[in-house]
N, CA, C and O of each residue as an XYZ file, in Angstrom:
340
protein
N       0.831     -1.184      0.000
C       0.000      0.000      0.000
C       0.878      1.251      0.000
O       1.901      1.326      0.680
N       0.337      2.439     -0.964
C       1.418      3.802     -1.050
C       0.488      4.502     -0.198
O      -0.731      4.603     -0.342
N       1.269      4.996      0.758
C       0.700      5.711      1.672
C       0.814      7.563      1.020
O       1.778      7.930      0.348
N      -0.149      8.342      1.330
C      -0.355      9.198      0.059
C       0.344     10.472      1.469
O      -0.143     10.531      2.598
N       1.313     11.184      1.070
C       2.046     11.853      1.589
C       1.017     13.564      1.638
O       0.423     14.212      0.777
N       1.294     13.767      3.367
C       0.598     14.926      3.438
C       0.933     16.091      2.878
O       2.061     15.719      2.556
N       0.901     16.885      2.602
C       1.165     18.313      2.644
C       1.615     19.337      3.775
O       0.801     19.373      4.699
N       2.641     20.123      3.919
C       2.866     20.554      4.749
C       2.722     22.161      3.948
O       3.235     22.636      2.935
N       1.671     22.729      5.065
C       1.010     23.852      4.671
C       1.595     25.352      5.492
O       1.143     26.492      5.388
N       2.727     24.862      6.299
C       3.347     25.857      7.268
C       3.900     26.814      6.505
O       3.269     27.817      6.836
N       4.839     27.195      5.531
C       5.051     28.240      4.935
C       4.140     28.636      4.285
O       4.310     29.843      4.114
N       2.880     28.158      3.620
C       1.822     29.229      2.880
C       1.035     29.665      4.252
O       0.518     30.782      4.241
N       0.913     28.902      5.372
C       0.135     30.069      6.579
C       0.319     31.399      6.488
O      -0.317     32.430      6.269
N       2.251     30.736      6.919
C       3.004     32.010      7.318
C       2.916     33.110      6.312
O       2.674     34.312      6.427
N       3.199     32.303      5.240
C       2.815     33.227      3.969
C       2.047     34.505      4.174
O       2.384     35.614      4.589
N       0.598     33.865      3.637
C      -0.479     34.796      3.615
C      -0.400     35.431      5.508
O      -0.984     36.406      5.982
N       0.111     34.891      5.892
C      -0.281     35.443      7.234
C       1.302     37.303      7.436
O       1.652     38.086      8.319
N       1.493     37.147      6.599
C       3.047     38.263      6.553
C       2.220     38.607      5.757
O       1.754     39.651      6.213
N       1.587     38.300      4.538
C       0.654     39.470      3.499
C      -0.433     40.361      4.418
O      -0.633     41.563      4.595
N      -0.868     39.438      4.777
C      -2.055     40.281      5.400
C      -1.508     41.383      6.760
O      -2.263     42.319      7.024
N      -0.407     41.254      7.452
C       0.110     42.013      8.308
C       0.424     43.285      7.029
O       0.053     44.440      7.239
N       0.940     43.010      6.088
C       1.702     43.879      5.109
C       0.463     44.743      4.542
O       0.607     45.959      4.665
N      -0.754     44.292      3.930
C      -1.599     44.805      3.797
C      -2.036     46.042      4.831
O      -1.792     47.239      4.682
N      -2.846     45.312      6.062
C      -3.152     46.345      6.826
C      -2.332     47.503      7.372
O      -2.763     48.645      7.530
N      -1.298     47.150      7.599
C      -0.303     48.188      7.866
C      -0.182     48.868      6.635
O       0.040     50.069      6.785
N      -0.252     48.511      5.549
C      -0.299     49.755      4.765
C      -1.394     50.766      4.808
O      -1.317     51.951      5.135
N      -2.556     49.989      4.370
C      -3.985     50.668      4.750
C      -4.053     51.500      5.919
O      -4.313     52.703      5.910
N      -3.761     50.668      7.102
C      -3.970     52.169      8.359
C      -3.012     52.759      7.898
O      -3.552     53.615      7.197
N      -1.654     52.928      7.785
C      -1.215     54.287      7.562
C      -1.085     54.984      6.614
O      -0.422     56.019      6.542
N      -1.809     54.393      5.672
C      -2.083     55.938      4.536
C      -3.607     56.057      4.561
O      -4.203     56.483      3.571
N      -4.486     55.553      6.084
C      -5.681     56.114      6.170
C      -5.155     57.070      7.157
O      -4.990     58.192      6.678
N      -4.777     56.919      8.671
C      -4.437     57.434      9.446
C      -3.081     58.797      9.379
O      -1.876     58.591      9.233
N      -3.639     59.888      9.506
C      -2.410     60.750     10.007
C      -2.896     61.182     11.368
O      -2.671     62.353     11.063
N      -3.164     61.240     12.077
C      -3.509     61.431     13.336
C      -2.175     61.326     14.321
O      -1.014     61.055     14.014
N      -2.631     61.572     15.335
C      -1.924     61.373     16.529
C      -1.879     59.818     17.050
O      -0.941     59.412     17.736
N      -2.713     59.188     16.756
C      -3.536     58.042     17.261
C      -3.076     56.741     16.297
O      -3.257     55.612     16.755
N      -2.401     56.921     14.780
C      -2.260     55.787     14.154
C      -1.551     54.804     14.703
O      -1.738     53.631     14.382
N      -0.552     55.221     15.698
C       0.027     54.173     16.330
C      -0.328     53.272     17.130
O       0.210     52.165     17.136
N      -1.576     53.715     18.164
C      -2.612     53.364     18.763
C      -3.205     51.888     18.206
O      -3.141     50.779     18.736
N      -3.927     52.394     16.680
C      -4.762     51.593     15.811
C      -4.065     50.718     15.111
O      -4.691     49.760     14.656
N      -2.994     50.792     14.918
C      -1.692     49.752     14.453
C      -1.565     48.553     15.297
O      -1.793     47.381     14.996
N      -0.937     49.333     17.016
C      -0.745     48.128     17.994
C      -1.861     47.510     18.319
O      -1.591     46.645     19.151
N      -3.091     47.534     18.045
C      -4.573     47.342     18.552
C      -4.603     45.786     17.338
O      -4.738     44.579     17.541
N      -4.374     46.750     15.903
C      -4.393     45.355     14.984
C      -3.835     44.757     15.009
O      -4.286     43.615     14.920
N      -2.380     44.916     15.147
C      -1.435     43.803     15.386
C      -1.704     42.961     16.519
O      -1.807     41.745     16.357
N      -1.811     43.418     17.490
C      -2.272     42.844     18.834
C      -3.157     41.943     18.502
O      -2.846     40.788     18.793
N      -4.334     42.132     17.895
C      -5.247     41.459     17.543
C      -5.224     40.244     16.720
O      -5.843     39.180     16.769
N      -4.200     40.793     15.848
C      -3.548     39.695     14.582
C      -2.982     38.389     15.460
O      -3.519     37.282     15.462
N      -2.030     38.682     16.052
C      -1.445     38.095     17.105
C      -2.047     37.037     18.321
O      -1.817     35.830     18.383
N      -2.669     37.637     19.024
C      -3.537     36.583     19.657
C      -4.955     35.688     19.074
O      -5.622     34.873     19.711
N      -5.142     36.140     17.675
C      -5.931     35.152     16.548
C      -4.712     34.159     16.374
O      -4.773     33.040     16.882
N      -3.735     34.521     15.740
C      -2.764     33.215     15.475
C      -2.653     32.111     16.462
O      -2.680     30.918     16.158
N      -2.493     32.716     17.996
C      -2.184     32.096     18.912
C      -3.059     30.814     18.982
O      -2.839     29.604     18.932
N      -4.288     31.717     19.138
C      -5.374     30.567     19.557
C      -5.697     29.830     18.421
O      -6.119     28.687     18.596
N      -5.584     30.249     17.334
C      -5.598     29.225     16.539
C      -4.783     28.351     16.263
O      -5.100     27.302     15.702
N      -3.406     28.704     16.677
C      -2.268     27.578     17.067
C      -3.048     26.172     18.328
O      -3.018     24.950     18.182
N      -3.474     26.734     19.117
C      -4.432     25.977     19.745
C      -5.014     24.974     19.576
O      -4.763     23.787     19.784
N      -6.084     25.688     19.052
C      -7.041     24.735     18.860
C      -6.914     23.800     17.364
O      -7.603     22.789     17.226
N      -6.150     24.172     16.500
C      -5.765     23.562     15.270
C      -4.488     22.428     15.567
O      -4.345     21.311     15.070
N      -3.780     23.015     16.381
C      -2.317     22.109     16.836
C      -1.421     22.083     15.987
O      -0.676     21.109     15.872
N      -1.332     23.207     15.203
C       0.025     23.251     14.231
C       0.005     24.547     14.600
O      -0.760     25.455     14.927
N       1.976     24.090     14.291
C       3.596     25.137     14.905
C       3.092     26.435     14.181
O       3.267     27.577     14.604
N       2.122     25.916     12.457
C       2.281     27.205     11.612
C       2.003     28.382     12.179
O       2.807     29.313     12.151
N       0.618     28.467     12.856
C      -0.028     29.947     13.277
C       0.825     30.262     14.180
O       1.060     31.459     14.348
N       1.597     29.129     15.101
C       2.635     29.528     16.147
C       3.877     30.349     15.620
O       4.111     31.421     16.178
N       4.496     30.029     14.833
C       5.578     30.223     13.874
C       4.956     31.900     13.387
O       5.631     32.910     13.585
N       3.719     31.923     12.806
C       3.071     32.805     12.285
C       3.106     34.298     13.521
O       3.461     35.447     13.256
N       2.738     33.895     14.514
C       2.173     34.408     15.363
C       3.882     34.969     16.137
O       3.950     36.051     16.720
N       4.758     34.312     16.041
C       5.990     35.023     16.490
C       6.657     36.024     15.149
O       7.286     37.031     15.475
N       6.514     35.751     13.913
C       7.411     36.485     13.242
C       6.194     38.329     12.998
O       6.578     39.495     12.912
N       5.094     37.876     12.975
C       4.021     38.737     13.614
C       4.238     40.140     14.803
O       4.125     41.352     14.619
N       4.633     39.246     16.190
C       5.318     39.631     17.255
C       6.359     40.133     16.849
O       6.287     41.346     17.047
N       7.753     39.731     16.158
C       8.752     40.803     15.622
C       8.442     41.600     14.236
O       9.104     42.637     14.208
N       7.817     41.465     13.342
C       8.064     42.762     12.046
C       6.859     43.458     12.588
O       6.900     44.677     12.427
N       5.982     43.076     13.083
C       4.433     43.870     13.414
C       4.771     44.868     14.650
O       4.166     45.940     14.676
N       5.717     44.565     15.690
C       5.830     45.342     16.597
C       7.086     46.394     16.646
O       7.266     47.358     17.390
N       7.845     45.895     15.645
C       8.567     46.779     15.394
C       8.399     47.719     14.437
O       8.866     48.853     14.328
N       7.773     47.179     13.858
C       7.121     48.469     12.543
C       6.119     49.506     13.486
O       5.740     50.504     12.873
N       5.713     49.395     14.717
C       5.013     49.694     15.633
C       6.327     50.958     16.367
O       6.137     52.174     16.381
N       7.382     50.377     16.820
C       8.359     51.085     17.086
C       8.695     52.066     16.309
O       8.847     53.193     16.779
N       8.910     51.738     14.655
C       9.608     52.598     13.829
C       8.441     53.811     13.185
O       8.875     54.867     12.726
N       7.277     53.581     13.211
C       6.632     54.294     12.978
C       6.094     55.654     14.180
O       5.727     56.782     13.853
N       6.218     54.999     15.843
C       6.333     56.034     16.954
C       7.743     56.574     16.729
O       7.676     57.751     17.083
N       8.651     56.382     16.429
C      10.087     57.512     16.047
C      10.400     57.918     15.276
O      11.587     58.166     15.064
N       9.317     58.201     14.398
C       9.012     58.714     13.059
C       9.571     60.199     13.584
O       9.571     61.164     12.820
């Protein structure tokens, strides 16, 4: 019997999951000039972030985990570089 080999779907998570950080961060800040965009940035990211988590969870793959840390570094530092603007 050929046992039919899974797919490992961890880099397209991560994938689309770095697009869509890339997306919104563009969108809020060429919606936002305010005082406050930084605010609405860490709020989404934040948000982005503990969706991955729990869906690391309850799904049981590293991906959203994996997802959910590189998230935590370009999402929060783009968070940084945009308050020392």
């Amino acid at each position: 019997m050929e046992e039919k080999k899974k797919k490992d779907n961890t880099m397209l998570i991560v994938l689309i999951n770095i697009v869509v950080l890339i997306i919104y961060t563009i969108v809020l800040k060429s919606l936002m000039k305010g005082d406050y965009d930084i605010l609405a940035l860490f709020a989404v990211i934040g948000t982005h972030f503990v969706i991955c988590i729990i869906t690391s969870i309850f799904y049981k793959t590293k991906a959203f985990l994996l997802s959910a840390a590189i998230i935590f570094l370009v999402g929060f530092s783009t968070c940084v570089y945009v308050f020392n603007r």
